[in-house]
C-alpha positions in Angstrom: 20.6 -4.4 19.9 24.0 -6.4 19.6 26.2 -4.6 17.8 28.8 -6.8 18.6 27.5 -9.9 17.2 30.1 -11.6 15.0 29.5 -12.3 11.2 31.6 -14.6 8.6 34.1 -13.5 7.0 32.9 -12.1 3.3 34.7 -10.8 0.3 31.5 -8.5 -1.4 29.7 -6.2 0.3 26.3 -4.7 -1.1 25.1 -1.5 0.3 21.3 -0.6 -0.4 21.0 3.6 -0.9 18.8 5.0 1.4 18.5 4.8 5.0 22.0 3.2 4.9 24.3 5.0 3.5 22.1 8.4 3.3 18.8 9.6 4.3 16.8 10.8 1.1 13.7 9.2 2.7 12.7 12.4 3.2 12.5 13.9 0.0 10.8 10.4 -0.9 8.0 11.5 1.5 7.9 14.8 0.6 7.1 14.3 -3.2 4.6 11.4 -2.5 2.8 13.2 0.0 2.9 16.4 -2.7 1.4 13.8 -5.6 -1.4 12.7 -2.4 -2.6 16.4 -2.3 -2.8 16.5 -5.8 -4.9 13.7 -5.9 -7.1 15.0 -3.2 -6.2 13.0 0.0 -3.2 13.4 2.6 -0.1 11.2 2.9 1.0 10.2 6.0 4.5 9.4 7.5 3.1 5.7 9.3 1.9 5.2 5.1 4.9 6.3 4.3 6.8 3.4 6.2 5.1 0.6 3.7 7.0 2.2 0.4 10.4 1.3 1.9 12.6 -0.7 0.3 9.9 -1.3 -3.0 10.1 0.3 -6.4 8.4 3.5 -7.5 5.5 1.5 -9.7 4.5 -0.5 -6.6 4.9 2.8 -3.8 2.8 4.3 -6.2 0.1 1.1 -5.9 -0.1 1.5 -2.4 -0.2 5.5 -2.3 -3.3 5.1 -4.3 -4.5 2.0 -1.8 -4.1 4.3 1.2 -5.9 6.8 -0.9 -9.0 4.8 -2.3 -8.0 6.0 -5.4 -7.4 4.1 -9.4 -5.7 5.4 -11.9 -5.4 4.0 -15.6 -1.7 2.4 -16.3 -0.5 5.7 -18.7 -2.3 8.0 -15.5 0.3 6.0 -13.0 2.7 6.3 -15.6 2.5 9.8 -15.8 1.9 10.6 -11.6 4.8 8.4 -11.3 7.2 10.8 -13.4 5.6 13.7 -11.7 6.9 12.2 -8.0 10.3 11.5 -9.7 10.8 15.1 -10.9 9.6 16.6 -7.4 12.4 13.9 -6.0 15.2 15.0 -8.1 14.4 18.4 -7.3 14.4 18.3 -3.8 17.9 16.2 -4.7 19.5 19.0 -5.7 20.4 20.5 -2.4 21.7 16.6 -1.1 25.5 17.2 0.0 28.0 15.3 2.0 26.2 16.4 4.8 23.7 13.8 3.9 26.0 10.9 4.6 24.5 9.1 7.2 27.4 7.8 10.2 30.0 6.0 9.9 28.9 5.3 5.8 32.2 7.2 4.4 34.4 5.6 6.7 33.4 2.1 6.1 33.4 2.3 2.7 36.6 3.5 2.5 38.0 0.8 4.9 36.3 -2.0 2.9 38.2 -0.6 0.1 41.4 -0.7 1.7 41.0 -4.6 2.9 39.9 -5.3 -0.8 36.6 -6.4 -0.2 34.5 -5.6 -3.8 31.2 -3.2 -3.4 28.3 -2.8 -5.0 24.9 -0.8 -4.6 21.5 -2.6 -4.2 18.8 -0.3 -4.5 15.3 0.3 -5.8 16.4 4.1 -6.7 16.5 4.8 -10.3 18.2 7.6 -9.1 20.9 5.8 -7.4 24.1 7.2 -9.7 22.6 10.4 -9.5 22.7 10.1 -5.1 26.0 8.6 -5.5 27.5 11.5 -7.5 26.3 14.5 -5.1 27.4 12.7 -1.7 31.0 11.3 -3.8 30.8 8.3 -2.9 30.7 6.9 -6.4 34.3 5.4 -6.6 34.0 3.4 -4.1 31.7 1.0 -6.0 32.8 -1.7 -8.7 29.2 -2.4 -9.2 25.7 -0.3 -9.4 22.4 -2.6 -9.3 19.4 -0.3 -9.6 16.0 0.4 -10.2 17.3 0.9 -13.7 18.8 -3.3 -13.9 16.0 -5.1 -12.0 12.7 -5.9 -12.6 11.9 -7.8 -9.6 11.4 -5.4 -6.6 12.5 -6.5 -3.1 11.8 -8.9 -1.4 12.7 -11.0 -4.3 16.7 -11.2 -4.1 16.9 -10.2 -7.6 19.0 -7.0 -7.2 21.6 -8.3 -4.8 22.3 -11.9 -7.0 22.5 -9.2 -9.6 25.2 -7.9 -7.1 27.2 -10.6 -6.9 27.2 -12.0 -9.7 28.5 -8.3 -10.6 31.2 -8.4 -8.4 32.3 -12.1 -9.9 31.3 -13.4 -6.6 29.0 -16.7 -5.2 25.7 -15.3 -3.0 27.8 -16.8 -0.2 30.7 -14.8 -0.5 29.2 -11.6 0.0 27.2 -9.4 3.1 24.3 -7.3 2.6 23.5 -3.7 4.4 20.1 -3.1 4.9 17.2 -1.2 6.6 14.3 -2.6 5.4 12.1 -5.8 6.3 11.9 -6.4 2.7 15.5 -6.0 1.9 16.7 -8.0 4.9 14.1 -11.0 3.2 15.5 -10.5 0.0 19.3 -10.9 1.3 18.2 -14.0 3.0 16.4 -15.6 0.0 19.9 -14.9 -2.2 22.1 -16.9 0.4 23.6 -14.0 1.6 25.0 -13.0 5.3 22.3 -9.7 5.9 23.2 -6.7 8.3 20.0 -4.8 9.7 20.0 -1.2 10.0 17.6 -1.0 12.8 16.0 -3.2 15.6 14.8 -6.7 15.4 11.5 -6.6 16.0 11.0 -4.3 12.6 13.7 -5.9 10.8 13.6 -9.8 11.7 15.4 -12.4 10.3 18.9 -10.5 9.9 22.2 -12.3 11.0 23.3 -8.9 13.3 21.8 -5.6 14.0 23.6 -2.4 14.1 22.3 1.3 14.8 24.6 2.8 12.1 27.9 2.0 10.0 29.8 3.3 12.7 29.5 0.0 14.3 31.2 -2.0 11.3 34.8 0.4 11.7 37.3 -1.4 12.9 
């Protein structure tokens, strides 16, 4: 992994929420694998990996894929809530603890260099997150699963982004950790920074093990 790999110079940087600047991908797996057992079949964390980076509707289409189970649209509807609230709950102990490294710093040092931030993230529950690590004022702009309608890897949420921060696609880098985030950054004209390795994240312009290797 080179973590020293130069990018261009950019003036907006969008984060996406989890697995870059905090691990709740826990307490994702946690209430899917709780609304598995309740629909009679187990959840595992290799299934797990495919609901990365994709909104709640469609992790809920392949839960029920890796499941052989249907569901009419108000029963997903309603098993989709049910997820949410077991989330939220488990949300409720989330701290500053739960900054992953190197995620304060680096937002605080893009802040003092001036460059514009905004979130990118399938999360409904994104301001929520924000709130309980406080990390909220560092951001001029929150794109969520609340704004979109197109889930990733359509670029939706970060053109949404920069158009946001009153900046051109071009102008601005995107932090991510999943394949389908990385294609989305890529298919808005943006510079994209892989959280992870190449060979699950391909296509990214550098590759870094953590924020940490961003502070100057």
């Amino acid at each position: 992994m080179n973590e020293k790999q130069p990018i261009p110079a950019f003036r907006g940087a969008i984060f996406d929420l989890d697995g870059v600047l905090v691990d709740t991908a826990r307490y994702h797996y946690l209430a899917w694998k709780r609304l598995a057992a309740e629909l009679g079949f187990d959840f595992s964390e290799a299934g797990n990996e495919r609901l990365k980076g994709v909104s709640r509707m469609r992790s809920l289409e392949i839960l029920l894929e890796l499941g052989g189970r249907s569901l009419s649209d108000t029963e997903k509807e309603a098993s989709a809530a049910r997820k949410n609230a077991w989330y939220v709950e488990y949300l409720n102990s989330l701290d500053t603890s739960a900054l992953l490294p190197g995620a304060a710093a680096y937002l605080g040092e893009l802040r003092a260099r001036g460059i514009r931030i905004a979130l990118g993230s399938a999360s409904r529950n994104a301001p929520l997150i924000l709130d309980r690590l406080g990390i909220r004022p560092y951001f001029d702009a929150l794109i969520d699963g609340n704004t979109v309608s197109r889930a990733k890897p359509d670029p939706e949420v970060f053109l949404k982004g920069a158009a946001a921060l009153g900046l051109a696609p071009a102008d601005c880098t995107v932090f991510e950790d999943s394949a389908a985030g990385i294609q989305a950054a890529k298919a808005g004209g943006m510079i994209a920074v892989a959280i992870g390795r190449p060979e699950h994240l391909p296509g990214a312009d550098r590759y870094i093990a953590s924020l940490e290797a961003m502070l100057l």
